[in-house]
C-alpha positions as CSV (number, residue, x, y, z in Angstrom):
1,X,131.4,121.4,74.9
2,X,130.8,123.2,78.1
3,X,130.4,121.8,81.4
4,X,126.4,121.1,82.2
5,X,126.5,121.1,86.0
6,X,123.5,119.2,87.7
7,X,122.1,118.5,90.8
8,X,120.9,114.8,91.8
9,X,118.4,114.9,94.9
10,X,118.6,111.4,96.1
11,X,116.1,110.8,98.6
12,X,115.6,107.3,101.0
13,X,113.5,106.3,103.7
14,X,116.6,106.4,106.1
15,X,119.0,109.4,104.7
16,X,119.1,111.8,101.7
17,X,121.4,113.1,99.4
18,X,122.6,115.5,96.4
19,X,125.1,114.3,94.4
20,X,126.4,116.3,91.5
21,X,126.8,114.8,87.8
22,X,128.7,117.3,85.5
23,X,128.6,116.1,81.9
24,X,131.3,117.1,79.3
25,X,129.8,115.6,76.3
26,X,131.0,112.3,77.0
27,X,130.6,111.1,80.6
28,X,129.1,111.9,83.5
29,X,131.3,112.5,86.6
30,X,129.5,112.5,89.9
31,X,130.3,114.2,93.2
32,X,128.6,113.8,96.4
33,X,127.9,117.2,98.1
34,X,126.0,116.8,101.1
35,X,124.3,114.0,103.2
36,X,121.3,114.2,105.8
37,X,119.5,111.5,107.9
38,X,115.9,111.1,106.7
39,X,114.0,109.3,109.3
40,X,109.7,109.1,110.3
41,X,109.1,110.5,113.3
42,X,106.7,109.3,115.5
43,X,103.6,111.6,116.6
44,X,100.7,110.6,118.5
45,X,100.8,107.1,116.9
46,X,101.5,108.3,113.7
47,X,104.2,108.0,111.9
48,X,105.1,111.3,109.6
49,X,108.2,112.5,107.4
50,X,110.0,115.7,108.8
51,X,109.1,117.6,105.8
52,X,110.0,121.0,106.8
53,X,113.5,119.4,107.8
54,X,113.9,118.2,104.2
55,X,113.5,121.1,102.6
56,X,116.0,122.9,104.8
57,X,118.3,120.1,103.9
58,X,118.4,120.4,100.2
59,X,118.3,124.0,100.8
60,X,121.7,123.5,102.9
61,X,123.0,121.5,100.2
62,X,121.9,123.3,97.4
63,X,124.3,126.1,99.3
64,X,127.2,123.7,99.6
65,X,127.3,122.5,96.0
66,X,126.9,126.3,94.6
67,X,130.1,127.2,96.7
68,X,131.7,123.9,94.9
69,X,130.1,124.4,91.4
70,X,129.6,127.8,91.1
71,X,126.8,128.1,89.1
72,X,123.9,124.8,88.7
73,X,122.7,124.0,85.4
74,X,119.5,122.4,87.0
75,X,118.4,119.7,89.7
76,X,115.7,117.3,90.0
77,X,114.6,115.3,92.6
78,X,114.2,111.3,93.2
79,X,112.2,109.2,96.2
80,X,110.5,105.9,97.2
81,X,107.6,105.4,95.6
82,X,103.7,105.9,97.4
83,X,103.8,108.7,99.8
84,X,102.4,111.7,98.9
85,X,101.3,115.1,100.5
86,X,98.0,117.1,100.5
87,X,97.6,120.5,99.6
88,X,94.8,122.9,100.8
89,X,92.9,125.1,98.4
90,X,95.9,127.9,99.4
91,X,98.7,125.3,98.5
92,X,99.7,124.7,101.5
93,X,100.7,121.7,103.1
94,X,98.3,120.7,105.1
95,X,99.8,118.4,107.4
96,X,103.1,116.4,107.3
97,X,102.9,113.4,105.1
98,X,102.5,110.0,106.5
99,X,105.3,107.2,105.9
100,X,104.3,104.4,104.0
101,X,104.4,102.6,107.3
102,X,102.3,104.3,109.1
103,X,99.0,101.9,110.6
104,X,96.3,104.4,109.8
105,X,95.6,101.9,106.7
106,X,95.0,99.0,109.1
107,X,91.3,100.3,110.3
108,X,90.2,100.7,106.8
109,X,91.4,97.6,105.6
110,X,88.4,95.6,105.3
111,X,86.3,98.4,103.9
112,X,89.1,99.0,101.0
113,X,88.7,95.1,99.9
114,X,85.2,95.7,100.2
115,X,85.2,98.4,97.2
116,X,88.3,97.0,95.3
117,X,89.1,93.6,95.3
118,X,92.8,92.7,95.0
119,X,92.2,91.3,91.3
120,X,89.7,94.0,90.3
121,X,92.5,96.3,91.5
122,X,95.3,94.7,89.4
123,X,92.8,94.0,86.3
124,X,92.1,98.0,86.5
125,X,95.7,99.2,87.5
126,X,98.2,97.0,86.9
127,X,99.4,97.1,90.5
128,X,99.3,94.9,93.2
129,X,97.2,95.3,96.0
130,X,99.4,96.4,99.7
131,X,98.3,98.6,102.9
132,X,101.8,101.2,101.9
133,X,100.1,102.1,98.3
134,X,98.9,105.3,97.9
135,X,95.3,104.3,96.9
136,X,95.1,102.6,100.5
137,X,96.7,105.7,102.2
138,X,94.4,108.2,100.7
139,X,91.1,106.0,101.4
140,X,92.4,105.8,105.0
141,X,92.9,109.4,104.5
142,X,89.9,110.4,103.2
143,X,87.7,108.0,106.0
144,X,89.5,109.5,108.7
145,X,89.8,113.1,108.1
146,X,86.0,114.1,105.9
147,X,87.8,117.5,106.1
148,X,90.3,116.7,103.4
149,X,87.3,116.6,101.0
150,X,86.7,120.0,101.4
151,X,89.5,122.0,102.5
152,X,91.9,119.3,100.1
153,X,92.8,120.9,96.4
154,X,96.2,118.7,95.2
155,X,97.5,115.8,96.1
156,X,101.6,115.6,94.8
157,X,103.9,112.2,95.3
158,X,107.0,113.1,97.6
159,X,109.2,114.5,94.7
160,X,106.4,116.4,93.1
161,X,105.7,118.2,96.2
162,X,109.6,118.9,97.0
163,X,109.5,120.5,93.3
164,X,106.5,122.5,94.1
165,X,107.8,124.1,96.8
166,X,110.8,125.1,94.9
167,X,109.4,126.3,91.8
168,X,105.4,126.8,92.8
169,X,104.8,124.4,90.2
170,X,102.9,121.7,90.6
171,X,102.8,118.2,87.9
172,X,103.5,114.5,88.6
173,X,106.0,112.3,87.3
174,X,104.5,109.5,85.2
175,X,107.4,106.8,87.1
176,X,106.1,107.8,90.6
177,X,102.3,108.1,90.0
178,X,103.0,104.3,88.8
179,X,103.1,103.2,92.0
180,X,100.4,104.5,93.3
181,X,97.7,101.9,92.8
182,X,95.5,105.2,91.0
183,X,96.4,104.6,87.0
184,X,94.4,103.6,84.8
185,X,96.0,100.2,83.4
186,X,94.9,101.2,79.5
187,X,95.7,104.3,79.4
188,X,98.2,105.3,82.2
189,X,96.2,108.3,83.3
190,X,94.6,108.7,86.1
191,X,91.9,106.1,87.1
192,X,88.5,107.8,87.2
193,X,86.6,104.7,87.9
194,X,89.0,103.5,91.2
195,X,89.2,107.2,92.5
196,X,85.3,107.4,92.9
197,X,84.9,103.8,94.1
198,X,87.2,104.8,96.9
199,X,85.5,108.1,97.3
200,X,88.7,110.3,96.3
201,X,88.6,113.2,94.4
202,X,89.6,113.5,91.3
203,X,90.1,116.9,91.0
204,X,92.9,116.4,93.4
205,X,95.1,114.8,90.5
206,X,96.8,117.4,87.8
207,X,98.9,117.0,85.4
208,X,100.9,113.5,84.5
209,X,104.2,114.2,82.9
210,X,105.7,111.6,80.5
211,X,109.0,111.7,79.9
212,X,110.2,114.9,81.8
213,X,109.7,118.5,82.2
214,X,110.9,121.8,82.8
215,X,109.1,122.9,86.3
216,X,110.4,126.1,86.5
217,X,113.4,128.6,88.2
218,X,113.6,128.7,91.9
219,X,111.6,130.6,93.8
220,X,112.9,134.1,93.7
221,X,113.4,134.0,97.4
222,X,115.0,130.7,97.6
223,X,117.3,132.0,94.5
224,X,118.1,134.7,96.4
225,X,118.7,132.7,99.6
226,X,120.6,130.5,98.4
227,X,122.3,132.8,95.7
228,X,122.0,130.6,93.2
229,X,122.1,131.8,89.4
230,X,118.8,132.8,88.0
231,X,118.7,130.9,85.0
232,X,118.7,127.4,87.4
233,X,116.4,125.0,86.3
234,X,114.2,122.5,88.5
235,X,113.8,119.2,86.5
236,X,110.6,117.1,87.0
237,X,112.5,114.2,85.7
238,X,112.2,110.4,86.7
239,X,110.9,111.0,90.3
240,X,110.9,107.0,91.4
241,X,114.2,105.8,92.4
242,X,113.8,102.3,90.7
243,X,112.9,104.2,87.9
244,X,115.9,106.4,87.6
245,X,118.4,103.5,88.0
246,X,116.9,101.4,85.4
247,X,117.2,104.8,82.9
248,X,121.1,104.7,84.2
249,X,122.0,100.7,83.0
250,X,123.9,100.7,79.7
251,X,121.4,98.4,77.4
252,X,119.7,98.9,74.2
253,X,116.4,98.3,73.1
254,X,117.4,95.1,71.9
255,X,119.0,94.4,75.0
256,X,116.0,95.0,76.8
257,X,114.8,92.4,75.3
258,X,115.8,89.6,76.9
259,X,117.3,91.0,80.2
260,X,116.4,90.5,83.8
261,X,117.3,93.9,86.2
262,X,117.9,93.3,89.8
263,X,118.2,96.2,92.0
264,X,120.4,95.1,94.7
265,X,120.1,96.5,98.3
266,X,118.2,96.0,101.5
267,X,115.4,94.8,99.6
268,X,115.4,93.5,96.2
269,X,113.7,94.5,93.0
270,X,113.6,92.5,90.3
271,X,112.4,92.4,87.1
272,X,112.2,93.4,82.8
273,X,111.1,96.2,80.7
274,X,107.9,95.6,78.8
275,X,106.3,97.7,76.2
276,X,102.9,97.5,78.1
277,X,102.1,96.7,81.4
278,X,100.8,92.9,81.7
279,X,97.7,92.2,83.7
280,X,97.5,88.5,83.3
281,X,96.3,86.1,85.7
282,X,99.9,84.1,85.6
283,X,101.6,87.4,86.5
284,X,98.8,88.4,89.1
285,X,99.2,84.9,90.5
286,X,103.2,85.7,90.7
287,X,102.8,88.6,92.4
288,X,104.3,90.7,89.7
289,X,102.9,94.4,89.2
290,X,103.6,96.6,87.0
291,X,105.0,100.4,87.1
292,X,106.4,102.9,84.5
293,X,109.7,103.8,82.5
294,X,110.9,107.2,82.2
295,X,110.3,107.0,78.6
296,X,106.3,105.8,79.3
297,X,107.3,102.0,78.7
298,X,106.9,99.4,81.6
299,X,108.2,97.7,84.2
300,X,106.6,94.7,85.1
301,X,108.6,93.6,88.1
302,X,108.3,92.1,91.9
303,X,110.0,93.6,95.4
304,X,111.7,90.8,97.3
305,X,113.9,90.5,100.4
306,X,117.1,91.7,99.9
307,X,120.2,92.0,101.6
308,X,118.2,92.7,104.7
309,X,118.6,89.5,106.6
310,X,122.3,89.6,106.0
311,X,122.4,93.0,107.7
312,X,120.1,91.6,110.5
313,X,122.7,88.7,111.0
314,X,125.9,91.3,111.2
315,X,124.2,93.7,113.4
316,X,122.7,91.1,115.7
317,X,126.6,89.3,116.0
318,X,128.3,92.9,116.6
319,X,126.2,93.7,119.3
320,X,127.2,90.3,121.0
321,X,130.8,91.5,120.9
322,X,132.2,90.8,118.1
323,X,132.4,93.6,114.9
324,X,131.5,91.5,112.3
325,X,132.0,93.8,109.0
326,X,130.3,92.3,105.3
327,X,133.8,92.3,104.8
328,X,134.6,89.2,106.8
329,X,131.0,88.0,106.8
330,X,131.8,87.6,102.8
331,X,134.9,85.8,103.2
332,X,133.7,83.3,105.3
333,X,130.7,82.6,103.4
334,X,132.8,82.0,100.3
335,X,135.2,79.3,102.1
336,X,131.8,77.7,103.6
337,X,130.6,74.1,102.1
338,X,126.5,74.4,100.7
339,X,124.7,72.7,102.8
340,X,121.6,73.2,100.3
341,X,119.5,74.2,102.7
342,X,117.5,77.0,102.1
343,X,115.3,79.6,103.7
344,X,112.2,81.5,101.7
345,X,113.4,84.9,102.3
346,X,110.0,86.2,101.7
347,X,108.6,84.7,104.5
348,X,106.9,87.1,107.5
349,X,109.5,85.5,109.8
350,X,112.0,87.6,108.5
351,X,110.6,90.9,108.3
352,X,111.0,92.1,111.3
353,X,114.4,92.7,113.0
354,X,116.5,91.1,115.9
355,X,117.2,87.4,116.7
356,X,117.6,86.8,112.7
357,X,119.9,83.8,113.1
358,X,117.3,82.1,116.0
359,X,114.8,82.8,112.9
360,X,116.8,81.3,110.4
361,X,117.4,78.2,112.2
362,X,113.9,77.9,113.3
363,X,113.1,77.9,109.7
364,X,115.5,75.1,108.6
365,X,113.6,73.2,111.2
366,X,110.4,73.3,110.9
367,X,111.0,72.3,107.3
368,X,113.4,69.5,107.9
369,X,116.0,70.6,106.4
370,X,120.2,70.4,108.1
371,X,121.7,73.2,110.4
372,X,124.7,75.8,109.2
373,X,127.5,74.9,111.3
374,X,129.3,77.9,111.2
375,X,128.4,81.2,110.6
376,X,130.0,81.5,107.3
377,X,127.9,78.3,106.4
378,X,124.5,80.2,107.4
379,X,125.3,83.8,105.8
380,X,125.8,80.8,102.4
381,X,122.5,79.5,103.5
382,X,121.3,83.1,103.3
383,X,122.5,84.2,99.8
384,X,121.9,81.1,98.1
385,X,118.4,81.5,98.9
386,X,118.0,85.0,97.8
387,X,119.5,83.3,94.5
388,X,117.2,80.8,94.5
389,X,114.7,83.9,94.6
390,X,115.9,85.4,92.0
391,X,115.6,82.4,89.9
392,X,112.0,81.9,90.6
393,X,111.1,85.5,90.1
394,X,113.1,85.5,86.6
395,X,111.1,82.4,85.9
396,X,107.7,84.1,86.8
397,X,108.3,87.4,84.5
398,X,109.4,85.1,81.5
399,X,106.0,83.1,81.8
400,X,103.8,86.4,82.1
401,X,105.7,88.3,79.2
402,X,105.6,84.7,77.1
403,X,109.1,86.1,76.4
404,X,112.7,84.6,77.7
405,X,115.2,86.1,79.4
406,X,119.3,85.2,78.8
407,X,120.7,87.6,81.2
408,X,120.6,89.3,84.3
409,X,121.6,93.0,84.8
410,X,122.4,93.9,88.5
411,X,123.2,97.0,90.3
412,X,122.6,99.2,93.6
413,X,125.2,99.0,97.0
414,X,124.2,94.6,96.9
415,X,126.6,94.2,94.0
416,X,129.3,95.1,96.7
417,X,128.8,91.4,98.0
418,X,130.7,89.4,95.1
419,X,129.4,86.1,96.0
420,X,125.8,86.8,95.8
421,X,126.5,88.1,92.6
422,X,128.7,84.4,91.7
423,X,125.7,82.7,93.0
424,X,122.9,84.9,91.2
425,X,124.8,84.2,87.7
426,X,125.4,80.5,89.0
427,X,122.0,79.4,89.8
428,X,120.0,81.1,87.2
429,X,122.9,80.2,84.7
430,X,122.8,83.2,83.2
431,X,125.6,85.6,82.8
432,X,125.6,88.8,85.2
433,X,126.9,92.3,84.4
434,X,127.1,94.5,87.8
435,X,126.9,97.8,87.8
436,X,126.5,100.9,88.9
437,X,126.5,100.8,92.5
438,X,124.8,104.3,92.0
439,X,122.4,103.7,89.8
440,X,119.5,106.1,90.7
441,X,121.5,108.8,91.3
442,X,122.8,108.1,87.8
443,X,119.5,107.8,86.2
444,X,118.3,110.9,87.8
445,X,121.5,113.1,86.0
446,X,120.5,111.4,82.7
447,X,116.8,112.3,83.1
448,X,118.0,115.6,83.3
449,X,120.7,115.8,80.5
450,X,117.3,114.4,78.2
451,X,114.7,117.0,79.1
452,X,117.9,119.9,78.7
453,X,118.4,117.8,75.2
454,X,121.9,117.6,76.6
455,X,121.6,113.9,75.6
456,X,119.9,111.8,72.8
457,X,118.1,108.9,73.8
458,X,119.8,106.9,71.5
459,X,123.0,108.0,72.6
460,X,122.6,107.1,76.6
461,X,123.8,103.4,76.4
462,X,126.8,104.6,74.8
463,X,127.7,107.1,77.9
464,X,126.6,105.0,80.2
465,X,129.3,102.4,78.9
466,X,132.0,105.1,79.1
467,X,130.8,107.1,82.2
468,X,131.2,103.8,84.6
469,X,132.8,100.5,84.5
470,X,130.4,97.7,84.8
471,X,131.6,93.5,85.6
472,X,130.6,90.1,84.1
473,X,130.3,87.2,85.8
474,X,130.2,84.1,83.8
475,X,128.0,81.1,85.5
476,X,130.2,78.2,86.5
477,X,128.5,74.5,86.3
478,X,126.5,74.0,89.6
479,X,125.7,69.7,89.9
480,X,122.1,68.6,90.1
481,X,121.3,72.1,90.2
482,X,117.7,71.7,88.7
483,X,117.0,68.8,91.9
484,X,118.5,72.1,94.3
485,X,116.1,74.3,92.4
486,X,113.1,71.6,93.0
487,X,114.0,71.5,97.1
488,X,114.1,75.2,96.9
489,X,110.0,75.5,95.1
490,X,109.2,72.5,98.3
491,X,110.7,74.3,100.7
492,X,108.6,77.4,100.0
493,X,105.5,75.3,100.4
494,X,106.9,73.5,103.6
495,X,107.4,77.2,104.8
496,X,103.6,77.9,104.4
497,X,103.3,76.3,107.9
498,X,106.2,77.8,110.2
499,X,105.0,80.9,112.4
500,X,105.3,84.2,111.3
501,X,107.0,85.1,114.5
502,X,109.3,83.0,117.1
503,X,107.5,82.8,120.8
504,X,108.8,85.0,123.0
505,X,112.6,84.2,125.1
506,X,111.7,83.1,127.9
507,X,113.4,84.9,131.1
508,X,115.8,83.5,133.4
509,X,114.3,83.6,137.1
């Protein structure tokens, strides 16, 4: 079989990439082929994505990996979920699109709640109500700027729009429009009743795809450009990133069944495929939401802290002097006693950054709880609380899907840190399989192998399994684990009450 050589656009809210996956017919081998920093820029007290500096990027790499490949097969593009752009009735972009955290959303707050509750919203949508979703964005939009309802003709989620201006194409991935907030729950179309109760458009909302599409060539003068072959394709293929890693993981129907994902990294997503998305009141009052498969199944999952408070804790201690790699921070962890003390890493203390450890032990505190000694003992105190996290939230999705779970699939750069793994499979007591670290960048080369009908669907688990090596960690016998588990669910009560923020250091005079 010949080699299909394809083109993975891996997009982040802190850097981008393209990574190549050529496919013999029996694995997929991938290459990265260029890097760039992605970062918001802030502008006027806004903050926007450089756009215009994205596009050149892929374009650069796009260059690079023709000079390495010699001729691309096809590419396809994968971001966070939400953000989106606006085009005018010319398609043209007509400004640079917000990041997710930008506060325009906070001034229109109360009048969003006013027209969509947070329940009515999940009951309609099947997401959870947050200031970053898209529906929130574009009312803020929308109040602030009456000139979008005139001059506005399309609105396309950030890998829709990068394929547009590639290919002058414009459609939506049904996995990204799933986290917008604007989906009809029933159908998975786009809600007509929530766009005109937020005064959006909803002319502004074209075709959903399901499953992947052909968009198009390149742009003749971008083909040309770039000298890429003519016969290049650009994929519209599993635009969220979550998405694309759970199309990557080597399970089967049946294994769907009764596995847990975890997508391991700064933050954490975990959760289980679902035929249909659930709207119950147990998974509302979980905070679970729902969001779509590639192949128009569900996710029904929850975003927690991740890995983020252990970065926190190393950059906070290398500034002080020391350079503290995960490295060493995971060794010392390991040889550190429990103290079985535990921190809810959910918490609004801990979303912000600097003076993480101050935080932590201001936490233990508050709720009563004993002091790390060391700081092996508090990085322990740290991952056996996400643990503990991933244990509830695994609880939570088995009582809204009335269906258990037996084991835990993790992946994404987390699975690096071998005792959060230990302690994920040990205090869930469930076995763990890890892997791939790449996982989205994975998912988006299948996606593309599918709509080429390079690949069955029935034959992905199958490469997956030979295209990457993935570990299992068996759980070892943790005592008086379900009275640890009980401290854990009081703790995160007791927490209720400790300050979203630490009061300011006071100066020396």
């Amino acid at each position: 079989m010949a080699i299909t050589n394809l083109i993975a656009v891996d997009l982040g809210a802190s850097s981008g990439r393209l990574i190549s996956g050529q496919f013999d017919g029996d694995q997929i081998h991938l290459k990265e082929q260029f890097r760039f920093s992605n970062q918001s820029v802030a502008v006027n007290g806004h903050l926007y994505w450089d756009y215009l500096k994205i596009f050149q990027e892929i374009k650069y790499g796009l260059a690079i990996a023709r000079r390495d490949l010699g001729r691309i097969d096809g590419m396809s593009i994968d971001t966070w979920g939400v953000d989106y752009g606006i085009l005018s009735q010319r398609g043209e972009l007509l400004f640079a699109p917000h990041s997710y955290r930008d506060s325009r959303t906070d001034a229109v707050k109360k009048a969003f709640y006013q027209r969509m509750s947070p329940c009515k919203l999940f009951l309609e949508t099947g997401n959870q109500a947050a200031m970053i979703n898209t529906n929130v964005q574009l009312f803020a939009d929308v109040t602030r700027y009456p000139f979008l309802l005139t001059e506005g003709a399309d609105v396309l989620m950030m890998p829709n729009l990068i394929g547009y201006f590639f290919t002058g194409v414009k459609q939506t991935d049904f996995t990204i429009a799933s986290t917008s907030g604007l989906l009809d729950v029933a159908n998975r179309d786009w809600d007509e009743a929530v766009l005109h109760k937020l005064g959006i458009p909803r002319s502004w909302f074209g075709q959903l795809v399901t499953g992947g599409a052909v968009l198009g060539p390149l742009r003749p003068e971008i083909q040309a450009e770039l000298q890429l072959n003519e016969d290049m394709q650009v994929i519209n293929g599993v635009g969220h990133d979550t998405a694309a890693a759970v199309l990557a993981l080597p399970l089967t129907p049946e294994d769907w069944q009764q596995t847990a994902f975890i997508s391991c990294g700064t933050w954490s997503i975990i959760g289980r495929k679902t035929a249909k998305p659930i709207v119950s009141l147990a998974a509302a009052d979980a905070g679970l939401t729902n969001e779509g498969c590639f192949d128009g199944s569900n996710r029904l999952l929850q975003n927690v802290t991740g890995l983020w408070i252990v970065q926190e804790l190393q950059r906070e201690w290398s500034y002080q002097g020391e350079m503290v790699d995960f490295g060493k921070m995971t060794a010392e962890s390991q040889a550190a006693e429990s103290l079985h003390s535990y921190i809810d890493p959910n918490h609004p203390l801990f979303t912000g950054p600097s003076r993480m450890e101050e935080k932590i032990e201001a936490f233990l505190h508050q709720t009563g709880q004993p002091l790390p000694q060391s700081r092996g003992q508090l990085v322990r105190t740290v991952l056996e609380s996400l643990a503990m996290t991933y244990r509830q939230t695994i609880f939570n999705l088995e009582q809204a899907a009335e269906m258990p779970l037996t084991k835990i699939h993790m992946f994404g750069g987390g699975i690096q840190n071998q005792l959060l793994v230990q302690l994920t499979a040990d205090l869930t007591q469930m076995p763990v399989s890890a892997g791939p670290i790449e996982a989205s960048v994975t998912g988006n080369i299948v996606s593309q192998l599918l709509v080429l009908k390079k690949l069955a669907p029935e034959d992905v688990a199958a490469t997956m399994k030979r295209s990457y090596t993935v570990s299992t960690i068996q759980p070892q016998a943790v005592p008086d684990l379900d009275a640890h588990f009980k401290a854990f669910q009081q703790m995160v009560e007791k927490g209720k009450a400790v300050a979203a923020e630490l009061p300011p250091k006071m100066e020396a005079k």
